[in-house]
Structures are given as structure tokens and as C-alpha cells.
N, C-alpha and C positions, 0 to 999 in steps of 0.2 A: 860536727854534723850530728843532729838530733836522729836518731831513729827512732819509729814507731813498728812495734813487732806485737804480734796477735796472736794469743797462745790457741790453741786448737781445742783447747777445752775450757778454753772460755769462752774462743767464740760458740763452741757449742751452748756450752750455757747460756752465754748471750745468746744465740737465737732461739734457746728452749725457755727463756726466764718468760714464766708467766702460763705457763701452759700445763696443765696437770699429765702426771705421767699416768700409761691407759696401763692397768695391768695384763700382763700376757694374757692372752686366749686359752680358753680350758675348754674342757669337751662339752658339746651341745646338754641341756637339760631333758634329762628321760621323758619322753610324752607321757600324757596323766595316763593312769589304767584304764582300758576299757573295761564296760560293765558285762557280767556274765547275762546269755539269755537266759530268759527263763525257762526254768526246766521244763519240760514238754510233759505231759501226764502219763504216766505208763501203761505201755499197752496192755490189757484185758487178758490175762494167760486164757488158756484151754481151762474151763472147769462148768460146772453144770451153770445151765438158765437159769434165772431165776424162775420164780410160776407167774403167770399175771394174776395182777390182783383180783378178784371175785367177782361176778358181777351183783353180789350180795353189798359188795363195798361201796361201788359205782353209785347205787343206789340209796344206798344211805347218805353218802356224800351230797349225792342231789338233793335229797331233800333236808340235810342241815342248810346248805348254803339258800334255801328258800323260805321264806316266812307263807306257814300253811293258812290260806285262806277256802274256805268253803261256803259257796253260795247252792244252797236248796232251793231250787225253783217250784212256785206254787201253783196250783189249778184256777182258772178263772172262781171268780165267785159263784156260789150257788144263788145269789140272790134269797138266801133265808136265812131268818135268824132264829135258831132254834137249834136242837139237837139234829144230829145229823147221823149219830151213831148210838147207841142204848142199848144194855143190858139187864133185861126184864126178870127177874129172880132166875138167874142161868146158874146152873151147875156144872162145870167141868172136870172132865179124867178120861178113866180109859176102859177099853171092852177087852174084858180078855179075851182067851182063848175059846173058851166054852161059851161066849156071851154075856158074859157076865160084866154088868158094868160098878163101878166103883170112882165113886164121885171121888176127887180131892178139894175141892173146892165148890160151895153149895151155897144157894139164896145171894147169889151177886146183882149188884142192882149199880148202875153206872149211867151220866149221858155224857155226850163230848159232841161239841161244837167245833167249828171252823176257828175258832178264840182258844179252846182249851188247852191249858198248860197242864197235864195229869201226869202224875207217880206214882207208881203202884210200888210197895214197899215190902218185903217179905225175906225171910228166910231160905236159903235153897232148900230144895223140895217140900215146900208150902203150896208151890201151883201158881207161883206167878206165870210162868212162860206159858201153861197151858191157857190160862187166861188172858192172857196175850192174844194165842193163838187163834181164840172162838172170835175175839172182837174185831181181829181181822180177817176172819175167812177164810184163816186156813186150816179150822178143823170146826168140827159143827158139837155146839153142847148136850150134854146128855139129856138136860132137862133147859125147861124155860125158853126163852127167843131172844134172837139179838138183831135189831130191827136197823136197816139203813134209808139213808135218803138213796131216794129210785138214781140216781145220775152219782153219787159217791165215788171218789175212788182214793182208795187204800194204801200207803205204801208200806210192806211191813218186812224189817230187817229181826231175822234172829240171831241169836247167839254164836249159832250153828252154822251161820251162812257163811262168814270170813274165813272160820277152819276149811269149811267142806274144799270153797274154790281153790285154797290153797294145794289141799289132797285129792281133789277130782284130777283123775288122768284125763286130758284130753280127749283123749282116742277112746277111754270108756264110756265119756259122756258124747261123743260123738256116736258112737254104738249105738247107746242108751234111744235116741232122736233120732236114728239110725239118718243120719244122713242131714236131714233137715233142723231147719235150726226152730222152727216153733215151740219142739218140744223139749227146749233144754230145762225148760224151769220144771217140768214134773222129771226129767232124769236128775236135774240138781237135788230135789228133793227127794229122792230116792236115794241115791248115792249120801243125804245127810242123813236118812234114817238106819242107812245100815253103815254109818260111818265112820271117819276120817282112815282108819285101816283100811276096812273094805272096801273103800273106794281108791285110795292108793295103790293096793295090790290090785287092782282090777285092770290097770294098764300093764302096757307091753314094754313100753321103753323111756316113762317117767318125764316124757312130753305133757306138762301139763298146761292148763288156761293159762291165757293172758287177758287182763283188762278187756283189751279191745277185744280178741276174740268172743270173750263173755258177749259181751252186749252187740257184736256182730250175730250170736245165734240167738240171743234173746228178740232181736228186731234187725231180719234181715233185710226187711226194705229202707232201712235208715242208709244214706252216701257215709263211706266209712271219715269223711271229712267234718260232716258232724259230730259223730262219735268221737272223735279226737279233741274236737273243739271241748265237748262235755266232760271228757275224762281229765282235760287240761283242768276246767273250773272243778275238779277235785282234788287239784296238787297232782296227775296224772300226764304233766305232759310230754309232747317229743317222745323220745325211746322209751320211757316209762309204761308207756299205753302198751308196748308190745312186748314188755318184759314175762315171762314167764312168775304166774303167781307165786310159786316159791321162792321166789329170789325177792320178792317184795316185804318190805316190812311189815309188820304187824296192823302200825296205824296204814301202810298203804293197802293191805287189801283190804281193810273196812272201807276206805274211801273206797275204794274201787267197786264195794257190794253195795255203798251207798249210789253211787254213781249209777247203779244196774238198775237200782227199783226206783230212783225220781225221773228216769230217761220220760216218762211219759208223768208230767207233773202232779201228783198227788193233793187231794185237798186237805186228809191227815197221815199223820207222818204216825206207827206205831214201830216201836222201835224194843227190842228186848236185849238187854247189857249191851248198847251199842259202845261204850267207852273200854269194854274189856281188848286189850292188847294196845293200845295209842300210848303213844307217845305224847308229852306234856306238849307239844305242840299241837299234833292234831285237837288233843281232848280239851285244848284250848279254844280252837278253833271251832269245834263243835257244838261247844257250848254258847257262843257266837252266833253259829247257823241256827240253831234252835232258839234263839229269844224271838219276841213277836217284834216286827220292823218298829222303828221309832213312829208313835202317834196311832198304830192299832190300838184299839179298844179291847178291855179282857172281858173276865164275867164268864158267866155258864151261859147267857146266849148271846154271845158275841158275834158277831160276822165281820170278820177280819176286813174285806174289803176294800183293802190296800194294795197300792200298788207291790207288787213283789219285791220291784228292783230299789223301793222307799229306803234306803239307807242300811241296807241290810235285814237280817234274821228271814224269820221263814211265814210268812202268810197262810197259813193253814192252822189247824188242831196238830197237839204232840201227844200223846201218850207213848209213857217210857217204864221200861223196870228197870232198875237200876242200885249195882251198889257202889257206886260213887255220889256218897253226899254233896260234895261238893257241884258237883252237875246237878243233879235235882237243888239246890239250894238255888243256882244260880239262873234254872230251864223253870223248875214248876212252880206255882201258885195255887197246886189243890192235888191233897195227899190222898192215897186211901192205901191200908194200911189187910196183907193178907196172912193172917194167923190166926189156930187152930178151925180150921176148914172154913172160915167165912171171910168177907171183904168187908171192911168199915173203912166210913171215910171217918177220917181225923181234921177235926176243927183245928187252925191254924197253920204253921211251919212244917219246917225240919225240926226246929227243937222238940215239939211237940209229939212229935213222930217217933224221936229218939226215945221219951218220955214215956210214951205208948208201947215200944218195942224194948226196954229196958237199955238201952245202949248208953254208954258212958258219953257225954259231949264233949 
């Protein structure tokens, strides 16, 4: 008898043949790392404040981030073409003490229209500024006559006016006007003649102008919402207007003195070193406002008679003194030139002028 007998490790095999052996189980795989948070900033220990920055800074900042544009507004036309202003052999200077007068400057002769582009060119203390002074009115010559159109009006920045506002205490020139605002422009001018010290120490607690203030007691019947509007079209706007003068830069309180005497539109614009203290922007700007609008007519009797807002410059007459060549190269078209006590105009330029005055080009 056959027997069939089945070993037990073969049948295992037999029923494993063909099947891959699974290797033992091993310990699960570590989960990935988590990522660290980010570190948290450290708190601020106990130690001093910082200071706030200036409001000298503020202000500066404001006016980099703005490109200076200035628009001088003009007087209606006079309806004439001629001289409108002239200096008839006039002599200017001063009366001493005793009375005694002493010309610096003698036998001046000058006209200036609503067209005129004028430079007056001299040395410091030559006598330009006092000649300045006679042709706008605000001092009377020793000798000779200085004739206007009956309806003229004036605007005249000096040298003196940006310092003074800057060092006027408030509170001195409110004194000064005692109270009312008409009288600021003879207190300004008082505090400029005995000045920038003396009008400095003359306050109490170093409250001094502001823009707006200015031309709030120059013209108290103005809404202070125009005056804002106007100090804006100076580079003057928003907080700027109510900044305290000393805190303003150089070129902003000329703007801001300019802004004070065009408030009531001017036919000519007389101007003495207006570019001292600007910035390359302002005195860029300036120089902008002062050309005659595009398509005014020039000449010695010109009558502007354009529209103001014509694509810019200034519709009126300029006479300027100035030692920035570059502004008169690029403002006047008729020189006159003040050395050793008299005024001559000079045929041609600036080169010309250099030429006249001995100045290297």
C-alpha cells in the first residue's frame, strides 16, 4: 500500500511558495520637526524717550516733498502806456542828527512801466536799497521828485522784511498796534529799524508771528479762509500757515513776506535782495514768477495788459536789486548800474554790466 505523507514544512512552504516574506515591524518613523515661531521682538526696557523731532524738521520735510510753485497776482490794467513811476534827477540818503543831510546817491533819473523788467546793480553800501526805498515810498528823497500814476500801487519787499518777521515777537508787535491790526505794518517797520535783536528781546515768552497771523493783522477784514487759500498759492499750505516764523525756513518766510504785500494785487513789484536766504527751489521758483506771462509785450512803454492767470509770470513792472546774477539774467532786460554816487543805465546785458562793474564772468 502506497502512502502519501506531507511534511509540515513543506506544506508550509507549499502554501507560502510565491509570496514575499513582509519583514518584522519596527518602530513607527519620528514625525518631521516642527518649525520654531518666530521670535517675538523685545520688549522696550525702562530707559529715556526719545525727543520728537522738530517742528523745524516737519517743515522742512514738507517742503522737500513739494515742488515750489509761485503765482504773483497782478493789478487790473491801468489802461496806459507810459511811465507809471519816474525818478526825476533824485538824490538819496539820510538826515542826521543835527539835520544835516548827506546824499549817497545823486542825479538819479529812471522810468518804469507796467512792462518793465529793471536791475539795479551795485555794490553794498552804494545806496541801492535806499533807492529802492524813495521809488517805492517808503522814504522821501532829499532832492528831486519821484512822480506816480494817481491810481498806482506798489508792492515793496526789503531785504529786512524776512529777518525782521522771523525776530518780531508777537506780543511786541501786538503792543506795538496796541491791540488792532492796521497798525502792524508801521510797528513791523519800526521793530525793522531798530532791529532783528531789538525786536527779539522786546517779547516776553518768544511767541512769535505766524504767516497767517501776519496777514490776519495786516488785513483784518480778509475771512481767514482766503488768507489760507493765498498763503497755500505761496508754498504756505495747511499747518504751514500757522507755523511759527522761526521754525520756517529761510525761503519760507520770504514767501510768506511775499504773500503779505501782493495780498492786495500790485501793478509793480519792487523787490530789494529778494533771493537772499531760498533755497534752489524757491529761487527757482521766483524767478518763474517774475518773468512777464507768455505773449506780453516788453519795452520802456509797454502795458502789460494780459491776462494775469496767461500761463504764468507776473503782469505788472519788476524792479529788483539784486546780487544773484543769475536771477537778473534770467528776470531783467534793462540794467542800471549804482557806482560812485550816481545811477547809469548800462546799454545791453549782464555781461555788460559785469564789464561796467569790473566782475570776472
Amino acid at each position: 500500500m502506497v502512502g502519501y505523507f506531507f511534511s509540515s514544512r513543506v506544506g508550509e512552504r507549499g502554501a507560502g511558495a510565491g509570496r514575499p516574506r513582509r519583514a518584522p515591524a519596527g518602530p513607527p518613523p519620528p514625525p518631521p520637526p516642527r518649525r520654531p515661531p518666530p521670535p517675538r521682538p523685545p520688549r522696550a526696557g525702562p530707559g529715556p524717550t526719545p525727543a520728537p523731532p522738530s517742528r523745524r524738521a516737519d517743515v522742512q520735510a514738507t517742503e522737500e516733498e513739494r515742488r515750489v510753485v509761485l503765482r504773483i497776482p497782478a493789478a487790473d490794467p491801468l489802461g496806459y502806456r507810459g511811465p507809471v513811476l519816474t525818478l526825476d534827477e533824485v538824490s538819496v540818503g539820510y538826515v542826521g542828527p543835527d539835520g544835516t543831510r548827506r546824499a549817497v546817491v545823486s542825479g538819479c533819473t529812471m522810468d518804469v512801466t507796467t512792462a518793465s523788467r529793471v536791475a539795479v546793480v551795485g555794490r553794498n553800501g552804494e545806496g541801492k536799497s535806499t533807492l529802492l526805498r524813495a521809488l517805492a515810498g517808503a522814504a522821501e528823497p532829499l532832492a528831486g521828485s519821484v512822480r506816480r500814476h494817481a491810481t498806482l500801487r506798489v508792492a515793496y519787499f526789503s531785504q529786512e522784511l524776512a529777518e525782521t518777521l522771523s525776530a518780531a515777537d508777537a506780543a511786541a508787535v501786538r503792543r506795538a498796534v496796541g491791540g488792532a491790526g492796521a497798525g502792524i505794518d508801521q510797528a513791523l517797520a519800526r521793530l525793522s529799524l531798530e532791529g532783528a535783536g531789538a525786536a527779539r528781546g522786546a517779547g516776553a515768552g518768544g511767541d512769535t508771528l505766524s504767516a497767517l497771523e501776519l496777514l490776519r493783522g495786516k488785513y483784518p477784514e480778509a475771512p481767514e479762509g482766503e488768507l489760507r487759500k493765498h498763503l497755500a498759492r505761496f508754498g504756505l499750505p495747511g499747518a504751514l500757515a500757522g507755523t511759527r516764523m522761526e521754525d520756517l525756513s529761510g525761503g519760507q518766510r520770504v514767501r510768506a513776506a511775499l504773500a503779505a504785500i501782493v495780498w492786495r494785487p500790485p501793478h509793480v513789484l519792487v523787490l530789494d535782495e529778494p533771493s537772499n536766504h531760498l533755497d534752489l527751489g524757491t529761487a527757482e521758483a521766483l524767478a518763474e514768477a517774475l518773468r512777464r506771462p507768455r505773449g506780453a509785450g516788453g519795452g520802456s512803454d509797454g502795458e502789460s495788459g494780459d491776462d494775469p492767470d496767461d500761463a504764468g509770470g507776473f503782469a505788472g513792472g519788476v524792479v529788483l536789486a539784486s546780487h544773484d546774477r543769475a536771477l537778473m539774467r534770467r528776470v531783467a532786460d534793462t540794467f542800471y548800474v549804482v557806482r560812485d554816487g550816481g545811477l547809469k543805465r548800462v546799454q545791453g546785458g549782464m555781461d555788460e554790466v559785469m564789464e561796467e562793474m569790473g566782475w570776472a564772468h
